[in-house]
PLY file of the C-alpha trace (Angstrom):
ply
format ascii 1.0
element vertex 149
property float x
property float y
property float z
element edge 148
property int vertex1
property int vertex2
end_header
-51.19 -28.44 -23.27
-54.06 -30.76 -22.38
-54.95 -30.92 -18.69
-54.10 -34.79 -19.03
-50.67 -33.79 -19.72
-50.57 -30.60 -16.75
-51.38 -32.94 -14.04
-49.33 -36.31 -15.37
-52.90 -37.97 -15.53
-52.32 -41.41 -16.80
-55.96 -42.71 -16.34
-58.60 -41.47 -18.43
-61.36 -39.34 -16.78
-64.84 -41.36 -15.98
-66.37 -38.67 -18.50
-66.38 -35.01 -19.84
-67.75 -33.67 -17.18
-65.06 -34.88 -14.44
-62.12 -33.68 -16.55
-64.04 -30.10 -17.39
-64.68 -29.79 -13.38
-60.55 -30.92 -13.26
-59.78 -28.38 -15.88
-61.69 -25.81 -14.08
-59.89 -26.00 -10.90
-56.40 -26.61 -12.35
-57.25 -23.37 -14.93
-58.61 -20.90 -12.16
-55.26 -21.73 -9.91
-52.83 -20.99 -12.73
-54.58 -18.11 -14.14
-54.66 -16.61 -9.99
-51.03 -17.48 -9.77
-49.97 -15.49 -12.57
-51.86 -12.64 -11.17
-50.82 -13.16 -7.83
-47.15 -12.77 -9.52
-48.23 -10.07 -11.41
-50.00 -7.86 -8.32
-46.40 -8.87 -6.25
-44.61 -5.58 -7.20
-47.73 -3.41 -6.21
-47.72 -4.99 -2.42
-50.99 -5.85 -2.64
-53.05 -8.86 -2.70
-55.78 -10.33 -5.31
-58.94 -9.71 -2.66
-57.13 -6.46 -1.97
-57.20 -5.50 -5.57
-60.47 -7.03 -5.83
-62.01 -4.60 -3.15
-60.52 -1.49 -4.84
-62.03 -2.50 -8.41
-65.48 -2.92 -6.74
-65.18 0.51 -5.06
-64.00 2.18 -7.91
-67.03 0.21 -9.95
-69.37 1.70 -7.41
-68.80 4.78 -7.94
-70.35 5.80 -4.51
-69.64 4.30 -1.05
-70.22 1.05 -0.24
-70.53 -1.43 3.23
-68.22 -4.07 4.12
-71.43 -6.27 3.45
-72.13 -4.92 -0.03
-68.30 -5.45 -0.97
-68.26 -8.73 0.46
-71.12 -9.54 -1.88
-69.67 -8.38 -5.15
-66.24 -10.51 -4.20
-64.64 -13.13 -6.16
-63.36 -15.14 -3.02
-66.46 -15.26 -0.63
-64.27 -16.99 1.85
-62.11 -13.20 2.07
-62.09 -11.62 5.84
-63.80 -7.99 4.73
-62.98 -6.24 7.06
-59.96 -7.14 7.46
-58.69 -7.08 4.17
-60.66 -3.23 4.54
-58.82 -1.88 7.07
-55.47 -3.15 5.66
-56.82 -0.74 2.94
-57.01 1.52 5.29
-53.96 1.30 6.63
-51.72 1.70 3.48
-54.22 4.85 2.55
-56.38 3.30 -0.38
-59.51 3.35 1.07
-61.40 5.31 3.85
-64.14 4.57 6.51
-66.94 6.43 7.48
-70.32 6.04 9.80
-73.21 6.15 6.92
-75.19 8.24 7.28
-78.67 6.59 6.76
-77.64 3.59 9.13
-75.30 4.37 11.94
-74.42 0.73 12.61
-72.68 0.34 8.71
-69.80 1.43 7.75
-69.34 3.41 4.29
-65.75 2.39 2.43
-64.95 4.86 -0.04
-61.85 5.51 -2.13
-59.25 7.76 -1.43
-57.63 10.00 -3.94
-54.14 7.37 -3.41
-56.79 4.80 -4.17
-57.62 6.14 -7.63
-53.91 7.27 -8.09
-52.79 3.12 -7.17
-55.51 1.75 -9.12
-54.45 4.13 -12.35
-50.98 2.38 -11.90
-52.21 -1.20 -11.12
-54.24 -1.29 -14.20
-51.44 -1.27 -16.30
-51.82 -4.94 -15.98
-55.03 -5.64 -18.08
-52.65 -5.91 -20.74
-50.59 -8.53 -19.17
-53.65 -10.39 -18.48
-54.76 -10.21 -21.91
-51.36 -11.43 -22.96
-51.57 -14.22 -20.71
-54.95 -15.34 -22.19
-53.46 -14.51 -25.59
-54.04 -18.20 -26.50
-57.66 -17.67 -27.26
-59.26 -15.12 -29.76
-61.62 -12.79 -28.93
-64.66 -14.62 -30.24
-63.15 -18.18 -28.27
-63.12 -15.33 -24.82
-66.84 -14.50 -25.36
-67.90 -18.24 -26.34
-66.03 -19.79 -22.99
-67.31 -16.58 -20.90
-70.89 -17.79 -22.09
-70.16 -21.50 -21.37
-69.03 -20.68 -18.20
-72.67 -18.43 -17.54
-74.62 -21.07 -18.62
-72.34 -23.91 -16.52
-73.25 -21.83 -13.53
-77.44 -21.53 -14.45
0 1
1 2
2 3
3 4
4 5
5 6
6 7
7 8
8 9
9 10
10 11
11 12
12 13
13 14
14 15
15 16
16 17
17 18
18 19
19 20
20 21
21 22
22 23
23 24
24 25
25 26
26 27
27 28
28 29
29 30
30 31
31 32
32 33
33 34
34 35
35 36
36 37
37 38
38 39
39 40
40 41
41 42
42 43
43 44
44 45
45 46
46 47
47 48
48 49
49 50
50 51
51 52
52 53
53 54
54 55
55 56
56 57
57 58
58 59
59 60
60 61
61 62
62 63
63 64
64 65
65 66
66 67
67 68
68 69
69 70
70 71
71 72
72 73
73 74
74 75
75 76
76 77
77 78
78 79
79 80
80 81
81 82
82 83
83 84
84 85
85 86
86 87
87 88
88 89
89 90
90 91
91 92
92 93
93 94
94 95
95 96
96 97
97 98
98 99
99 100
100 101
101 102
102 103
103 104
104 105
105 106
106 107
107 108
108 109
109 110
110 111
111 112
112 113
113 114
114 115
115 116
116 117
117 118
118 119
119 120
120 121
121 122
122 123
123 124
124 125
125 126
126 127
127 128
128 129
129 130
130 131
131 132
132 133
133 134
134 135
135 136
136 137
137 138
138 139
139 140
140 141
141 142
142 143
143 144
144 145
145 146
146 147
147 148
């Protein structure tokens, strides 16, 4: 379906660039709802899971300052979205120990166990992207680098 035809547009775009910047937006939203739908069942959120994969990437402990850097959605509350972490048992705080004014966030063993069950869903993502081949993936993924400088 052509992006025209998503959003009813019955006006051309002024150029290429307008309707790529359109398709964009309209392509990010849709591909976050589906994983918003798909993360429902886990009671968690996207920034949520987001934190988790950048721990477990990590592989050591990391500030609410380092995670907040590695985040999709810059606009995401840390902490807070840390200590709901917390709270269901995911994730743990501690004082670091080279800097007593950071906090370390670490995985828990639940975290590992919930992230071994959540990722169960790479292959529904890859469905959901089934539309384009591998070699299309990689070509877009470097468009999109080199969009971004």
């Amino acid at each position: 379906m052509t992006i025209e035809n998503a959003i009813q547009q019955k006006t051309p775009f002024r150029n290429e660039w307008q309707r790529v910047a359109v398709n964009l937006i309209y392509t990010s939203n849709w591909l976050t709802e589906q994983f918003k739908a798909d993360l429902k069942p886990f009671d968690i959120t996207l920034q949520q899971y987001n934190v988790l994969r950048i721990l477990r990437g990590a592989g050591k402990p990391l500030s609410t300052s380092d995670i907040r850097e590695r985040l999709l959605d810059k606009m995401s509350d840390t902490s807070r979205i840390v200590e709901r972490l917390c709270q269901k048992g995911l994730v743990a705080r501690s004082v670091c120990p080279n800097d007593k004014r950071l906090v370390d966030v670490t995985l828990t063993p639940e975290g590992y166990s919930f992230l071994e069950k959540v990722d169960t869903l790479d292959s529904k993502l890859d469905v959901t992207l089934h539309n384009l081949s591998a070699e299309e993936a990689r070509q877009l993924s470097n468009l999109l680098d080199k969009m971004r400088g």
